[in-house]
PyMOL Python script that loads the backbone (N, CA, C, O; Angstrom):
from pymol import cmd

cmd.read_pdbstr("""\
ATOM      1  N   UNK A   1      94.001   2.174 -38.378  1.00  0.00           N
ATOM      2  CA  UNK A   1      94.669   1.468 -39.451  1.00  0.00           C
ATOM      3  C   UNK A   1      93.849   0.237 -39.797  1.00  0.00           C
ATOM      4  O   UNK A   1      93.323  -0.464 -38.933  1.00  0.00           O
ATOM      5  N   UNK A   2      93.770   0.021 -41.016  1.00  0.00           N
ATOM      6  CA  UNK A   2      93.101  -1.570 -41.457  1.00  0.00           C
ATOM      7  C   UNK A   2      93.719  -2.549 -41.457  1.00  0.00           C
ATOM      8  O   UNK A   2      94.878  -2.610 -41.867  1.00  0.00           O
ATOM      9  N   UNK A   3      93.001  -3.610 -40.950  1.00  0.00           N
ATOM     10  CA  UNK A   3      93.807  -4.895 -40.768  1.00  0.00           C
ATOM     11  C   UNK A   3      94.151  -4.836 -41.978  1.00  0.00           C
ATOM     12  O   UNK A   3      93.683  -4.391 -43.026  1.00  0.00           O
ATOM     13  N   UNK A   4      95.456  -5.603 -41.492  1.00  0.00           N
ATOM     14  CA  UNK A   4      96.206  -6.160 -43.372  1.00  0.00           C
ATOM     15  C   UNK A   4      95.895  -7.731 -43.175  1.00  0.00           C
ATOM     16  O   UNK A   4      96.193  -8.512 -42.271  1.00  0.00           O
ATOM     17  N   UNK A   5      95.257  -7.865 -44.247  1.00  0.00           N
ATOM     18  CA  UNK A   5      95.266  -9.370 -44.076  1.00  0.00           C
ATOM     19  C   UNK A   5      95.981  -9.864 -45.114  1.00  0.00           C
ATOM     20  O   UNK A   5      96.211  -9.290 -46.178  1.00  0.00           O
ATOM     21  N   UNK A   6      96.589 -11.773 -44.519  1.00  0.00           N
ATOM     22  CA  UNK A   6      97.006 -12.319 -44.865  1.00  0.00           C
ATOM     23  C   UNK A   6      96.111 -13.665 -46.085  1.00  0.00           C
ATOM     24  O   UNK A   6      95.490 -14.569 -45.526  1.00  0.00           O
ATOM     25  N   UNK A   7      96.149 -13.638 -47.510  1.00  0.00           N
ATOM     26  CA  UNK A   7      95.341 -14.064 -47.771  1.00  0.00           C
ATOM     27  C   UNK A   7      96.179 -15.877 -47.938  1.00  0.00           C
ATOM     28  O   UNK A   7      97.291 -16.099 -48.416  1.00  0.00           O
ATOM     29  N   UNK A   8      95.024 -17.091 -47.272  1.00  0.00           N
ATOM     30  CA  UNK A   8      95.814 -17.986 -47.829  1.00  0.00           C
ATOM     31  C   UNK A   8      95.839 -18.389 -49.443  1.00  0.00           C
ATOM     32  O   UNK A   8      95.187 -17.807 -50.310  1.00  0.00           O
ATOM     33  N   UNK A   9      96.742 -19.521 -49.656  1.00  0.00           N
ATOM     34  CA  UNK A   9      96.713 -19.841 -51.368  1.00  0.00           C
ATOM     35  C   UNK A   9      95.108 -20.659 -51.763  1.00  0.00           C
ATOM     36  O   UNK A   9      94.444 -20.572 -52.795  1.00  0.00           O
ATOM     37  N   UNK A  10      94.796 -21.575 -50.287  1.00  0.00           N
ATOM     38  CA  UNK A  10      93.362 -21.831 -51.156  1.00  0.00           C
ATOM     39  C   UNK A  10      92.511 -21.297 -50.184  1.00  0.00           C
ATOM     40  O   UNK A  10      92.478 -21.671 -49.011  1.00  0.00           O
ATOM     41  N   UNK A  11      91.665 -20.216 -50.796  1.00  0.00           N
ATOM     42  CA  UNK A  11      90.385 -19.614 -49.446  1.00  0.00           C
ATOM     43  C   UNK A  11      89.185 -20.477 -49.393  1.00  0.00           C
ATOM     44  O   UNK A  11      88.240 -20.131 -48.683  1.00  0.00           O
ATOM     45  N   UNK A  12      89.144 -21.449 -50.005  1.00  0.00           N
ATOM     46  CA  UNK A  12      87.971 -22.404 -49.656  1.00  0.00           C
ATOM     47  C   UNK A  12      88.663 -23.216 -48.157  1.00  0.00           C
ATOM     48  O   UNK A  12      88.112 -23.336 -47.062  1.00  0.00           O
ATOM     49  N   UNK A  13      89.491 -23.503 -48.413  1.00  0.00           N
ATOM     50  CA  UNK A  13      90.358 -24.240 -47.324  1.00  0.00           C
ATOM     51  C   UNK A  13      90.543 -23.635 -45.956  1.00  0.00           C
ATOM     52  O   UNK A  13      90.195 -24.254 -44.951  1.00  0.00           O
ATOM     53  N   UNK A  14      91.006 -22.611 -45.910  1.00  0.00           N
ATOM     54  CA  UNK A  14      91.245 -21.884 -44.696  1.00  0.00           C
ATOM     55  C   UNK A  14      90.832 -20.513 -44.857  1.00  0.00           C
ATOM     56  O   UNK A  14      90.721 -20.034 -45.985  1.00  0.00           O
ATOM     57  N   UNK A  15      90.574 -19.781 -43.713  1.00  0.00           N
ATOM     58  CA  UNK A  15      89.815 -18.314 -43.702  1.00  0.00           C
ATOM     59  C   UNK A  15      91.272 -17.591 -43.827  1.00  0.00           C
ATOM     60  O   UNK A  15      92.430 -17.984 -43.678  1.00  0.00           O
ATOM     61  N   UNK A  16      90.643 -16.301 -44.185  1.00  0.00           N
ATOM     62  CA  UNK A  16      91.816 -15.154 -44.078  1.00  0.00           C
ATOM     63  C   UNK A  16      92.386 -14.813 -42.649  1.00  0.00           C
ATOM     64  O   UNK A  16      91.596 -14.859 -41.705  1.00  0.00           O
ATOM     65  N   UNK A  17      93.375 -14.559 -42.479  1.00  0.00           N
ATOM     66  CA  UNK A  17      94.054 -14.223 -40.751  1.00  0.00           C
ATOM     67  C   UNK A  17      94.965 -12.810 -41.315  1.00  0.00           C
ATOM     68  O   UNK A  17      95.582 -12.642 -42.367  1.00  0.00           O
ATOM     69  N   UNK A  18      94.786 -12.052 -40.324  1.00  0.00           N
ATOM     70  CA  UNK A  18      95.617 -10.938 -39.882  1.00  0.00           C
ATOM     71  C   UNK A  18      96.911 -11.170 -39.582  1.00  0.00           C
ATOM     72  O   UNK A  18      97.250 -12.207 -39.013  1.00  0.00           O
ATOM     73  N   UNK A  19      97.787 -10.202 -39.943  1.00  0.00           N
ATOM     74  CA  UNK A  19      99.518 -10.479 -39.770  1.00  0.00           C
ATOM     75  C   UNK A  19      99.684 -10.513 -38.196  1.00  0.00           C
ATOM     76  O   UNK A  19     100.404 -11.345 -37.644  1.00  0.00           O
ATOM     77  N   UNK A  20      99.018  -9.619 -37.568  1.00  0.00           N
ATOM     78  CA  UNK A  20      99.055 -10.124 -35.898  1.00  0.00           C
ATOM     79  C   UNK A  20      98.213 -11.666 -35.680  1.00  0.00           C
ATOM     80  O   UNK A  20      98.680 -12.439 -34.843  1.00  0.00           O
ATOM     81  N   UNK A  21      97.366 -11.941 -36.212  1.00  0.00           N
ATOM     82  CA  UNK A  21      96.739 -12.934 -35.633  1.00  0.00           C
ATOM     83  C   UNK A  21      97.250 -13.754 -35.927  1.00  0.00           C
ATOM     84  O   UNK A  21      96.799 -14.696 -35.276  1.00  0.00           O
ATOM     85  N   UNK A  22      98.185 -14.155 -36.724  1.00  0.00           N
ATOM     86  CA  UNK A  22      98.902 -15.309 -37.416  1.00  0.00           C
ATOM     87  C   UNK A  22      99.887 -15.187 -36.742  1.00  0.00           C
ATOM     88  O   UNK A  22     100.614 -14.260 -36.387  1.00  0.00           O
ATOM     89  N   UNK A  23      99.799 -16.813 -36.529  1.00  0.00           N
ATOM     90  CA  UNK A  23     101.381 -17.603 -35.666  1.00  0.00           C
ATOM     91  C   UNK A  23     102.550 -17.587 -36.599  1.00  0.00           C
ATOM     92  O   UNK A  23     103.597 -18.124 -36.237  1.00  0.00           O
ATOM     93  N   UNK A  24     102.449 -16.971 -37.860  1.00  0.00           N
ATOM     94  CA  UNK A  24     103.321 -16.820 -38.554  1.00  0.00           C
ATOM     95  C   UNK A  24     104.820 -16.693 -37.959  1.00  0.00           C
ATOM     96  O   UNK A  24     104.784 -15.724 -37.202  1.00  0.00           O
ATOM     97  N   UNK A  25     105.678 -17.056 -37.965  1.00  0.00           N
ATOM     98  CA  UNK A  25     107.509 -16.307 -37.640  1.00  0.00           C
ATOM     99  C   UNK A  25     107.999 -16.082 -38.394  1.00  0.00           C
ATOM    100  O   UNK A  25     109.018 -15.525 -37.986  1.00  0.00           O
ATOM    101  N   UNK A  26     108.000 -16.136 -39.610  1.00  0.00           N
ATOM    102  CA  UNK A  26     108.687 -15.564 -40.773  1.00  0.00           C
ATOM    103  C   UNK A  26     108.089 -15.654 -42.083  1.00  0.00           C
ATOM    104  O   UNK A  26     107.464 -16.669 -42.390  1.00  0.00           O
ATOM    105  N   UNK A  27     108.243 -14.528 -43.016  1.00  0.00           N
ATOM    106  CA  UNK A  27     107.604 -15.155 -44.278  1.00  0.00           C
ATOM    107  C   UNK A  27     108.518 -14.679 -45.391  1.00  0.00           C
ATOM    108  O   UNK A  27     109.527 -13.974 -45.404  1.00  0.00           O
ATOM    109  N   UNK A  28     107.865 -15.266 -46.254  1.00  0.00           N
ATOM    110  CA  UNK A  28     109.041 -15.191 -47.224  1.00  0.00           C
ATOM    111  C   UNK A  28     109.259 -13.834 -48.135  1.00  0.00           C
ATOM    112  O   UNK A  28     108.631 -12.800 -47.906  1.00  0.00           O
ATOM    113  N   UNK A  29     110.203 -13.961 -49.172  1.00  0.00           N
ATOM    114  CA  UNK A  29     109.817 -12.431 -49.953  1.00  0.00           C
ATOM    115  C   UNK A  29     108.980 -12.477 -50.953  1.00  0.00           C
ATOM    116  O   UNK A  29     108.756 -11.350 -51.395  1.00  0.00           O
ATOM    117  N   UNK A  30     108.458 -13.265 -51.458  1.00  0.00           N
ATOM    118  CA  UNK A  30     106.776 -13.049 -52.120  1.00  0.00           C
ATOM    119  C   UNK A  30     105.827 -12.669 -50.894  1.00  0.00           C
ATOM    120  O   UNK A  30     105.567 -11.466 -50.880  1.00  0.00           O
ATOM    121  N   UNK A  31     105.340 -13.289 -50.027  1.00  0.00           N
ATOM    122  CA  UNK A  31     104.827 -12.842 -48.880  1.00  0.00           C
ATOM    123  C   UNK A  31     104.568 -11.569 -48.587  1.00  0.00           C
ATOM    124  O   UNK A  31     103.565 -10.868 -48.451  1.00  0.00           O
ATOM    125  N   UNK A  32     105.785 -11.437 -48.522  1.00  0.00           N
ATOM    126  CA  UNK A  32     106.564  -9.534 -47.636  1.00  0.00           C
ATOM    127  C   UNK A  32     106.140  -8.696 -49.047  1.00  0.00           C
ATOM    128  O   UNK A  32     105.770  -7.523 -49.004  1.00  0.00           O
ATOM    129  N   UNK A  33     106.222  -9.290 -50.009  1.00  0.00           N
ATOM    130  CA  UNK A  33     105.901  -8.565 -51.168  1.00  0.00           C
ATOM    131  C   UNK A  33     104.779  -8.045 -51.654  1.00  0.00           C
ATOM    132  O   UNK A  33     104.516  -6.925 -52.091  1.00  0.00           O
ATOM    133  N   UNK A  34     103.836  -9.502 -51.446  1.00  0.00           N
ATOM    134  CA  UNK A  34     102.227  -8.825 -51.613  1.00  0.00           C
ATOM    135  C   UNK A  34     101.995  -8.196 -50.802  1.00  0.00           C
ATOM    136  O   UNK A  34     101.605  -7.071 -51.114  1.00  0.00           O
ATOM    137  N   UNK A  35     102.102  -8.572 -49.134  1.00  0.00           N
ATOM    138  CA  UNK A  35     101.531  -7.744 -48.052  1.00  0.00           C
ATOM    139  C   UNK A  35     101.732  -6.449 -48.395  1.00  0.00           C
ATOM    140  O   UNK A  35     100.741  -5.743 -48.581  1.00  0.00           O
ATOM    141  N   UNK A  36     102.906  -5.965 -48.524  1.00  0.00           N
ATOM    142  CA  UNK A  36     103.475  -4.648 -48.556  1.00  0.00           C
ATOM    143  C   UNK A  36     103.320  -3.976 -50.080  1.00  0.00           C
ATOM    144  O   UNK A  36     103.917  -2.906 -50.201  1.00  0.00           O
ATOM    145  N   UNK A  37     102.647  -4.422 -51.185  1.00  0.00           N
ATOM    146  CA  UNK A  37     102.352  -4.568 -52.524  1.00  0.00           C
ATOM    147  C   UNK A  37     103.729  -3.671 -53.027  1.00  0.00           C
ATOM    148  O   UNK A  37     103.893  -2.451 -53.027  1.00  0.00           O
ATOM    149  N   UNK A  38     104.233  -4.276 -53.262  1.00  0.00           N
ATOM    150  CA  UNK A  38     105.991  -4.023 -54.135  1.00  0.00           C
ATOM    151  C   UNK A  38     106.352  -5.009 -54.298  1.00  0.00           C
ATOM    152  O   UNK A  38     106.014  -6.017 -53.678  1.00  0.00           O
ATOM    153  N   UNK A  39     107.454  -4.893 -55.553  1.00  0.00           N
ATOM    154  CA  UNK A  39     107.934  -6.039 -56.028  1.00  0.00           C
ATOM    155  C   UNK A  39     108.967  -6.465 -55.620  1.00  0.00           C
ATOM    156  O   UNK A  39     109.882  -5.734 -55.240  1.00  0.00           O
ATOM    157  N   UNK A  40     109.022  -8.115 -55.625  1.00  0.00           N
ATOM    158  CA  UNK A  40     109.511  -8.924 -54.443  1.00  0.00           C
ATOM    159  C   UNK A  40     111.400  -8.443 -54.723  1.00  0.00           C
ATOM    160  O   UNK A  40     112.257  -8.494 -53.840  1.00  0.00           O
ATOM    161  N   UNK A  41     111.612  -8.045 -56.047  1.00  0.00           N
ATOM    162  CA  UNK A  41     113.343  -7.130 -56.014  1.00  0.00           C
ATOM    163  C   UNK A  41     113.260  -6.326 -54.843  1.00  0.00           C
ATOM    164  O   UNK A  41     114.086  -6.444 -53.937  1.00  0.00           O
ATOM    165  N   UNK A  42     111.935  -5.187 -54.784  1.00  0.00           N
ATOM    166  CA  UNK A  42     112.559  -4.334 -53.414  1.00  0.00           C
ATOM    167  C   UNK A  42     112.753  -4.922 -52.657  1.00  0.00           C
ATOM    168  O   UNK A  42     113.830  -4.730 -52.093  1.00  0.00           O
ATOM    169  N   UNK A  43     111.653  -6.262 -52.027  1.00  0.00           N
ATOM    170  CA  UNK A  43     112.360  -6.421 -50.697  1.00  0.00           C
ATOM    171  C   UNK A  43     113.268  -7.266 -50.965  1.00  0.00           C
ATOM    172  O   UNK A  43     114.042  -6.720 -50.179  1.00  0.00           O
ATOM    173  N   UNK A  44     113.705  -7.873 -51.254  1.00  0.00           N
ATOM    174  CA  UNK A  44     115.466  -8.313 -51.766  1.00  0.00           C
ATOM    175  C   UNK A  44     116.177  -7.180 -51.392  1.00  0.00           C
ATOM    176  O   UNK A  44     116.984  -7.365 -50.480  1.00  0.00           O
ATOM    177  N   UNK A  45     116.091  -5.990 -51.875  1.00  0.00           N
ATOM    178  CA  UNK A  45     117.398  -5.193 -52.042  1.00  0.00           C
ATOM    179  C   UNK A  45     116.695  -4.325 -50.461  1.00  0.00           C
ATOM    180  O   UNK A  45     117.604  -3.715 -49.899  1.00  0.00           O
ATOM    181  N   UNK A  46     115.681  -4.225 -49.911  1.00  0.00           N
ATOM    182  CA  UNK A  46     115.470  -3.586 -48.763  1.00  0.00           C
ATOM    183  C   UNK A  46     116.594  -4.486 -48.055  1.00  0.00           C
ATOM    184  O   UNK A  46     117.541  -3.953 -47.477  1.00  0.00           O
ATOM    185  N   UNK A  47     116.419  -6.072 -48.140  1.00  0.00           N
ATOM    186  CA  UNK A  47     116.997  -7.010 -47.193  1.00  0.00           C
ATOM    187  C   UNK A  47     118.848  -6.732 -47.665  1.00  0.00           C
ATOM    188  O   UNK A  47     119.604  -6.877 -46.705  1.00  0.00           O
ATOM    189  N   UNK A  48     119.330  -6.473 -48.615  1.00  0.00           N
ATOM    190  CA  UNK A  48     120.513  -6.167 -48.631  1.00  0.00           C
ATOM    191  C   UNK A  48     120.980  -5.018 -48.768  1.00  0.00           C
ATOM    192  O   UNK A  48     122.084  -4.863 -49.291  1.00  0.00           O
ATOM    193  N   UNK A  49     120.200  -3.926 -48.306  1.00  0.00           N
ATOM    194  CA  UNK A  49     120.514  -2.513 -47.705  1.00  0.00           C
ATOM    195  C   UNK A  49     120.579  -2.244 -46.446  1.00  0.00           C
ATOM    196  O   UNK A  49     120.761  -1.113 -45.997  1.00  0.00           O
ATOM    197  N   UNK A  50     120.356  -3.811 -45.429  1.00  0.00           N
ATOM    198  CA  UNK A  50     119.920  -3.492 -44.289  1.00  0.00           C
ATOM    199  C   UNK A  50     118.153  -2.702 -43.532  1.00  0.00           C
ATOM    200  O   UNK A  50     117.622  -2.547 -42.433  1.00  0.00           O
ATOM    201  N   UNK A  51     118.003  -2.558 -44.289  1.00  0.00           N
ATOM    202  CA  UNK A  51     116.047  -1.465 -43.952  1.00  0.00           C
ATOM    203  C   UNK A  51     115.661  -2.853 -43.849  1.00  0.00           C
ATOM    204  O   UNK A  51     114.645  -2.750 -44.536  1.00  0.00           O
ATOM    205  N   UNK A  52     115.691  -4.249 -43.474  1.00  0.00           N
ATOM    206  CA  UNK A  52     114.882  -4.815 -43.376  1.00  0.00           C
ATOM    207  C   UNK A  52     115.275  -6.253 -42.864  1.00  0.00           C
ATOM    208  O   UNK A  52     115.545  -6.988 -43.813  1.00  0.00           O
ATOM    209  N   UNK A  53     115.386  -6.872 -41.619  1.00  0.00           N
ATOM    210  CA  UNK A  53     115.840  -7.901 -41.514  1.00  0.00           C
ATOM    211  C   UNK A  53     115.317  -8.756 -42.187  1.00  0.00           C
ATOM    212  O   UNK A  53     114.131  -8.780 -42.515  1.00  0.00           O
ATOM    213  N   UNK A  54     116.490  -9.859 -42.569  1.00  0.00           N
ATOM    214  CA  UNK A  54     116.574 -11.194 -43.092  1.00  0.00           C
ATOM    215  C   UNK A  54     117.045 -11.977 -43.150  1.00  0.00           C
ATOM    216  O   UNK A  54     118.241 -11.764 -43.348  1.00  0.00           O
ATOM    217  N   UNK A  55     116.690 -13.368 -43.061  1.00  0.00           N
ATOM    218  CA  UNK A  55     117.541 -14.761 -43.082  1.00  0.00           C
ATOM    219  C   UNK A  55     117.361 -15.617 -43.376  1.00  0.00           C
ATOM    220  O   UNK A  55     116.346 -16.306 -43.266  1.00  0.00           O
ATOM    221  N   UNK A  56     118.567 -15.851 -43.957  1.00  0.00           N
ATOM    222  CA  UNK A  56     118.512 -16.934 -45.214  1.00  0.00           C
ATOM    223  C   UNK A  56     118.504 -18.504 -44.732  1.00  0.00           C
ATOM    224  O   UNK A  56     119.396 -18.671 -43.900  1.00  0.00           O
ATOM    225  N   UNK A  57     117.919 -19.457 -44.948  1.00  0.00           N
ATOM    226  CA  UNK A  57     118.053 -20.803 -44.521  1.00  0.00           C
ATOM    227  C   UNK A  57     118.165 -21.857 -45.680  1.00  0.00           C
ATOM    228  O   UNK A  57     117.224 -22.115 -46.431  1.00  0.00           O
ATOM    229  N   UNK A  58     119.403 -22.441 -45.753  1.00  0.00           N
ATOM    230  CA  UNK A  58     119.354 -22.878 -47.001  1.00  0.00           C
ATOM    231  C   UNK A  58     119.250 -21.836 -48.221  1.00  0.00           C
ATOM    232  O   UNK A  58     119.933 -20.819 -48.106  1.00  0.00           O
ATOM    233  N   UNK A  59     118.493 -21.980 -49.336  1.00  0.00           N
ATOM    234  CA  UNK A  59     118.962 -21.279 -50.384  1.00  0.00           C
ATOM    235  C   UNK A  59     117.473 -20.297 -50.442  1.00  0.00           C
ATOM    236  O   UNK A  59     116.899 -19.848 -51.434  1.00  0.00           O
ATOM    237  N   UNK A  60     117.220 -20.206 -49.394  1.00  0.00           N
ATOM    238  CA  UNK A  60     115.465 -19.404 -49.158  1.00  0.00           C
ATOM    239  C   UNK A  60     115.819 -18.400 -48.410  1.00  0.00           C
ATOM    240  O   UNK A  60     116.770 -18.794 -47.736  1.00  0.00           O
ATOM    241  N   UNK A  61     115.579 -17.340 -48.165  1.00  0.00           N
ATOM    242  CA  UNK A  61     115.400 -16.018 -47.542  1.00  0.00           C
ATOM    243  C   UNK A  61     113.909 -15.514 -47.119  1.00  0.00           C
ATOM    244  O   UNK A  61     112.975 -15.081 -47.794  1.00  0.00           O
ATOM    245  N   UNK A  62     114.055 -15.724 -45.877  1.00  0.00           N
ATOM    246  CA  UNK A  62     112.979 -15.462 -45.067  1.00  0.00           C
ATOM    247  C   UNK A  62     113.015 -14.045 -44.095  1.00  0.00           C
ATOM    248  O   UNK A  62     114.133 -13.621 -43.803  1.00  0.00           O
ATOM    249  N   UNK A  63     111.685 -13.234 -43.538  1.00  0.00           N
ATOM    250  CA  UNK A  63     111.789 -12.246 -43.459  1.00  0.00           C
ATOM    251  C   UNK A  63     111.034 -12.489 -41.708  1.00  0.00           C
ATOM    252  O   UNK A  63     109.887 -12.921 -41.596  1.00  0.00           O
ATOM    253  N   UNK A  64     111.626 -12.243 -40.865  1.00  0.00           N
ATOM    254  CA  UNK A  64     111.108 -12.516 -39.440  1.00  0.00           C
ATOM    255  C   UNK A  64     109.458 -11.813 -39.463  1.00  0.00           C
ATOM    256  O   UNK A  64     109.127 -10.730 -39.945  1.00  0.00           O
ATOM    257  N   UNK A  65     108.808 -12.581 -38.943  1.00  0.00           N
ATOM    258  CA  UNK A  65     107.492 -11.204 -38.331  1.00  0.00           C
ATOM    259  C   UNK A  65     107.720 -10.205 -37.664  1.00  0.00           C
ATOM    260  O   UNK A  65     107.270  -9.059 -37.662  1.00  0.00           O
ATOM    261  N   UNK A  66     108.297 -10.620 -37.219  1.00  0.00           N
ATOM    262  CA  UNK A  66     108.191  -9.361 -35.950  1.00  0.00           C
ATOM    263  C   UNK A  66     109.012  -7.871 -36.732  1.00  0.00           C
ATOM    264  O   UNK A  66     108.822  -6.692 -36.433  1.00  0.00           O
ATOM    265  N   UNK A  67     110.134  -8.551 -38.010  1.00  0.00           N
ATOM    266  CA  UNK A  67     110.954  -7.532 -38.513  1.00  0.00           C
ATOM    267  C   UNK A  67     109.675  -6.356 -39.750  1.00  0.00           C
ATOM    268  O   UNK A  67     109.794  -5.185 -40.109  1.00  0.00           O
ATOM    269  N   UNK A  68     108.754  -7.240 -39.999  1.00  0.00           N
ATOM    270  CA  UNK A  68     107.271  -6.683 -40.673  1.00  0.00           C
ATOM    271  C   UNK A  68     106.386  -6.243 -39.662  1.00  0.00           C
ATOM    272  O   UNK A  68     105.589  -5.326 -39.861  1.00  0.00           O
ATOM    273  N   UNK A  69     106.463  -6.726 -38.806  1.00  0.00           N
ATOM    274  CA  UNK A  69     105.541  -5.670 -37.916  1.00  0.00           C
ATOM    275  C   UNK A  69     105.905  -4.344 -37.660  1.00  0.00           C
ATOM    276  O   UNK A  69     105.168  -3.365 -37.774  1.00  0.00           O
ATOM    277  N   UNK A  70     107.489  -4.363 -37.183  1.00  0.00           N
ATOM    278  CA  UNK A  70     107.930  -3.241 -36.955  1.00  0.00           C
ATOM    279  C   UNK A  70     108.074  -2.165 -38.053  1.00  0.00           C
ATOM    280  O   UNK A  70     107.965  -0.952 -37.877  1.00  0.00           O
ATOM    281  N   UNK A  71     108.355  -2.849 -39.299  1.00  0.00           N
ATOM    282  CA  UNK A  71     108.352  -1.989 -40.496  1.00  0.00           C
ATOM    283  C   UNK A  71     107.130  -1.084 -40.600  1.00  0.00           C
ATOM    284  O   UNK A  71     107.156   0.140 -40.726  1.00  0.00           O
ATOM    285  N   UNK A  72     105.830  -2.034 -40.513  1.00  0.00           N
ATOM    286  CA  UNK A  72     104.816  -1.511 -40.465  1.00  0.00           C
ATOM    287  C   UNK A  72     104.230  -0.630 -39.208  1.00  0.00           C
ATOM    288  O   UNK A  72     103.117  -0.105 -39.220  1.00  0.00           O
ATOM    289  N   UNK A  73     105.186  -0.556 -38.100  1.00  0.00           N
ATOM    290  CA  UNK A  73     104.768   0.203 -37.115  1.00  0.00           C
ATOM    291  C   UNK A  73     103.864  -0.295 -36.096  1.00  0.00           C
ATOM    292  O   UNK A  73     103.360   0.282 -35.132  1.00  0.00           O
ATOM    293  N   UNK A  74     103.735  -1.861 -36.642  1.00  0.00           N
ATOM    294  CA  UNK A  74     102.698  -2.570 -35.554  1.00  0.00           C
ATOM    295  C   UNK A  74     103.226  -2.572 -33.982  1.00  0.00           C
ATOM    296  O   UNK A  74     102.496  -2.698 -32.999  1.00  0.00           O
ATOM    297  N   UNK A  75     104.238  -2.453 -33.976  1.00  0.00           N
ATOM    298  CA  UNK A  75     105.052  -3.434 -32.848  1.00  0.00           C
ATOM    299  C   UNK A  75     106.042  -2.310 -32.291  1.00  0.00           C
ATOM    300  O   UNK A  75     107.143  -2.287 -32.842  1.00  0.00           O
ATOM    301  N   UNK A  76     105.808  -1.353 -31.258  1.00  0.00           N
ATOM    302  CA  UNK A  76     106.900  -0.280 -31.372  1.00  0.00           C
ATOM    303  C   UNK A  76     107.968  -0.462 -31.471  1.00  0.00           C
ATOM    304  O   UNK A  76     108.117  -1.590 -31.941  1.00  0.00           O
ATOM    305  N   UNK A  77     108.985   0.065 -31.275  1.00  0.00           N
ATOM    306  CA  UNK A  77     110.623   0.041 -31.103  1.00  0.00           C
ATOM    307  C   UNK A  77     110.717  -0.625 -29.413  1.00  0.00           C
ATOM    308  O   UNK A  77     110.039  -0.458 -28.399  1.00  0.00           O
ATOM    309  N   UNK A  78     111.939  -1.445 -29.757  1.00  0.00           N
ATOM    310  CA  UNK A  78     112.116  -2.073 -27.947  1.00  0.00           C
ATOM    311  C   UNK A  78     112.847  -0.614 -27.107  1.00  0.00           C
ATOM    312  O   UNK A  78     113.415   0.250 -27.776  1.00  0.00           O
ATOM    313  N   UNK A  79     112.773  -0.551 -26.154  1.00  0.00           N
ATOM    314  CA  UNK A  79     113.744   0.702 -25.383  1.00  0.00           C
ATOM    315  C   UNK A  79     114.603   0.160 -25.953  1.00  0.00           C
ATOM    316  O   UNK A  79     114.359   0.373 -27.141  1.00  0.00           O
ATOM    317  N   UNK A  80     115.771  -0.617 -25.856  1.00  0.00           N
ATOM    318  CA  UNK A  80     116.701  -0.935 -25.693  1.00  0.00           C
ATOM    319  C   UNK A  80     117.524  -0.747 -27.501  1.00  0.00           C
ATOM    320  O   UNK A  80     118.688  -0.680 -27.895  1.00  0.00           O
ATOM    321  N   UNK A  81     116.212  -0.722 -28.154  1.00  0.00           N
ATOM    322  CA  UNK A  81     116.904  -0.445 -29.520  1.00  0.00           C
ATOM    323  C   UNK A  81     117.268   0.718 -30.538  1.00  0.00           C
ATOM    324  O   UNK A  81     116.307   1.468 -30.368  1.00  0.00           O
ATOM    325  N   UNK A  82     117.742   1.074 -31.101  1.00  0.00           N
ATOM    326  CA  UNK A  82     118.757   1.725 -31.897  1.00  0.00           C
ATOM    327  C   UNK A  82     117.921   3.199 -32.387  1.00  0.00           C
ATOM    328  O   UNK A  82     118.261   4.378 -32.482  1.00  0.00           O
ATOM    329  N   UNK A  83     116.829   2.539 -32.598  1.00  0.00           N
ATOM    330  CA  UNK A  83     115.237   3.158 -33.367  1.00  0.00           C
ATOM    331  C   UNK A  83     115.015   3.794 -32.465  1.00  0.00           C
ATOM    332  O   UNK A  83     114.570   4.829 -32.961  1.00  0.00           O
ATOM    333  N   UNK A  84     115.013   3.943 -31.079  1.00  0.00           N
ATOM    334  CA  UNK A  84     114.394   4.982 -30.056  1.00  0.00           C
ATOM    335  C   UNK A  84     115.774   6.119 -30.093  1.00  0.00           C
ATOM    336  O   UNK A  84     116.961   5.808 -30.181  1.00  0.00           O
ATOM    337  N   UNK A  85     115.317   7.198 -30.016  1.00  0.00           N
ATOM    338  CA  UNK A  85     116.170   8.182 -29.824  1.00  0.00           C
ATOM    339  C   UNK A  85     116.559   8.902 -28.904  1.00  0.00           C
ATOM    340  O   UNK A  85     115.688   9.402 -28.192  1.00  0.00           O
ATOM    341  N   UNK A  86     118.264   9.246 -28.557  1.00  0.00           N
ATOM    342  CA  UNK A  86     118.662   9.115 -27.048  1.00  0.00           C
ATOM    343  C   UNK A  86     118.502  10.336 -26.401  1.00  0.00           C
ATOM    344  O   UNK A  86     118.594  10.496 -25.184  1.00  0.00           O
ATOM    345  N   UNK A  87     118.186  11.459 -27.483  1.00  0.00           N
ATOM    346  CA  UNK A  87     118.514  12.610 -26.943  1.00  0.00           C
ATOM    347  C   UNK A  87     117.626  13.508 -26.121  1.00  0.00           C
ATOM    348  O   UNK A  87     118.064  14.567 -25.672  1.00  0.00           O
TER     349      UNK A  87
END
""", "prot")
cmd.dss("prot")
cmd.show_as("cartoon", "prot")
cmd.util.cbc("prot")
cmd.orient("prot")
């Protein structure tokens, strides 16, 4: 798989970083939007269909990393969660 990189707003300023390599904890839904190139409505309505954790702080809605890693398959399923299958 190819790194996905994270591009910053000024690239003279800071280099590009990888969604793993970044201390990132949450990003927002423009963020989640370019990374994932769809428009920032889907992930809105991913986040209020449930397919996608999210949380809101104040009047901002933020999208955990770890809930994009897993989307993306970076990060397996925990045993303990819902996503592993029992049978």
């Amino acid at each position: 798989m190819p790194d996905l990189r994270l591009l910053p707003t000024d690239p003279a300023a800071e280099p590009a970083t990888t969604v793993l390599d970044s201390g990132t904890v949450a990003f927002s839904i423009d963020e989640v939007a370019r990374l994932l190139r769809i428009n920032r409505k889907t992930v809105a309505a991913m986040i209020d269909r449930g397919e996608l954790a999210g949380v809101r702080y104040a009047r901002r809605r933020w999208v955990p990393a770890h809930a994009v890693r897993a989307l993306l398959l970076m990060d397996p399923p925990e045993a303990g969660s819902s996503a592993v299958s029992s049978s």
